[in-house]
N, C-alpha and C positions, 0 to 999 in steps of 0.2 A: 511517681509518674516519670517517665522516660520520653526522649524529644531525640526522634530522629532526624538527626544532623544531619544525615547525608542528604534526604528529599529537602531540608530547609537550604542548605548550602547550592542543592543543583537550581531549585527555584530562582535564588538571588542571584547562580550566575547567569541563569539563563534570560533573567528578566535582563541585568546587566550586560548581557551578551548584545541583548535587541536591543536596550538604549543606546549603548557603543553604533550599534547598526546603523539605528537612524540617526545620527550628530554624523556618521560617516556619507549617509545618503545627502543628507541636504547641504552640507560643505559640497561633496561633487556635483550636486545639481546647482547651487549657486556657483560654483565655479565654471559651469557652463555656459550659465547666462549672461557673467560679467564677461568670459571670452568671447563671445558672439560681439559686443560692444567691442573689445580691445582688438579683435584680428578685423574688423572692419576699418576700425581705423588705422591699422599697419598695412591694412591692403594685404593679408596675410590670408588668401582666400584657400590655400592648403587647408589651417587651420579651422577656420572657417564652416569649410565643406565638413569637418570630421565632425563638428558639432551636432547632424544634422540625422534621421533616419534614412535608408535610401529612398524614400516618398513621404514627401513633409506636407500637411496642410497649411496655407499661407492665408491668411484670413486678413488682408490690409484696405479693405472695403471701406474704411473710414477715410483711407489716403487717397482714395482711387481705385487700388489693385481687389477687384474682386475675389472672394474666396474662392481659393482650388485646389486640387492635390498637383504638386509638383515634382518630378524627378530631382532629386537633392541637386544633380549639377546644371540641372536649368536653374531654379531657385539660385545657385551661386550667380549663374551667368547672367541673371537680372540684377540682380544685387551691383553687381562687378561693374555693367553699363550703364547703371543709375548712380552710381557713387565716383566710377573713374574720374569723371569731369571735373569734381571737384578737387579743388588743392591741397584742402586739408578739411577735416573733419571730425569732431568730438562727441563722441558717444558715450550716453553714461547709463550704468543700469543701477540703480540705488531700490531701497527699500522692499527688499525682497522676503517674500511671505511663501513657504514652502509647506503645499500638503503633502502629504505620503501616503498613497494607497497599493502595499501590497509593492508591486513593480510598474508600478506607474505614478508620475508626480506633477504637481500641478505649482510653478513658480509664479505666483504674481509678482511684478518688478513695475518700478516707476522708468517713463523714456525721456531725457534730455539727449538729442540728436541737433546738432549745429553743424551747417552745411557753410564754408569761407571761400567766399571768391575776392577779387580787388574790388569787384561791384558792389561788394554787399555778403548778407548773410541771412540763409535759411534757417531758421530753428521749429522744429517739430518739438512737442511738450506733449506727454500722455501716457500710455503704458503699455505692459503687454502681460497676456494670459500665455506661459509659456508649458505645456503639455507637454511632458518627458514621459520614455519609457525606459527600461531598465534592460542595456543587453551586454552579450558578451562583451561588449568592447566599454563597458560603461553607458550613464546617464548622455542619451540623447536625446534630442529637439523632435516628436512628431509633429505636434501641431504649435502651430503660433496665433497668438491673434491678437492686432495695433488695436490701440484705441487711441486715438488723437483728441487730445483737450482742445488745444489751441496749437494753431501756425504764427509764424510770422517772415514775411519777406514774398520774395516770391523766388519757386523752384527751379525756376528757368534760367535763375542768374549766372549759371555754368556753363550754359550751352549760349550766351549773347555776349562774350566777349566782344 
């Protein structure tokens, strides 16, 4: 009985091939999402913006902001005058769960979000469904959608200096 090697060998690389694929997909997709938390807090809204498709759905209906589709650099410029006031800010995206469908991915991530002023301190707790798609320029952000656990503080404490 004879075992041809070559179909067994192209199998294994090919299966190999697609593992490599996806360990390479979902490091770039997590590395999206923890950048979305890091250029926020650097005020690095270049960055920021490149995360994004050029029309993102923003689903923060649990915070307030009704779901809608937004031009990426509206989306920034809200982002930009809801965070400028504050002085400093820590965003963290922890425990990230990545599906892969095809060229579209789906990151679920936990949200610690701490807003410091001298008055005090905003903290949002909760998470987000983070909708990526796959394009020439790499993994980015279509849709987003907050789920807020808990608050604590109040979000005004920026703007009552």
């Amino acid at each position: 009985m004879t075992t041809d090697l070559t179909t067994d060998h192209t199998t294994t690389l090919t299966a190999l091939e697609a593992r490599i694929q996806r360990l390479e997909d979902r490091a770039a997709i997590v590395d999206v999402v923890i950048s979305y938390a890091a250029a926020i807090d650097r005020r690095d809204w270049d960055t920021w913006s490149s995360l994004f498709t050029d029309q993102v759905h923003v689903d923060f209906s649990e915070a307030g902001l009704p779901a809608a589709d937004f031009p990426r650099e509206q989306f920034v410029g809200f982002a930009r005058q809801g965070l400028d006031p504050w002085p400093a800010t820590q965003h963290l995206s922890p425990n990230h769960q990545v599906v892969i469908d095809g060229d579209e991915a789906v990151c679920y991530s936990s949200m610690y979000a701490q807003h410091h002023t001298e008055q005090g301190d905003y903290v949002m707790r909760g998470s987000y469904d983070n909708h990526l798609v796959r394009t020439a320029n790499g993994w980015k952000i279509a849709r987003l959608v907050q789920h807020v656990s808990w608050l604590e503080g109040d979000p005004r404490m920026a703007t009552s200096s």
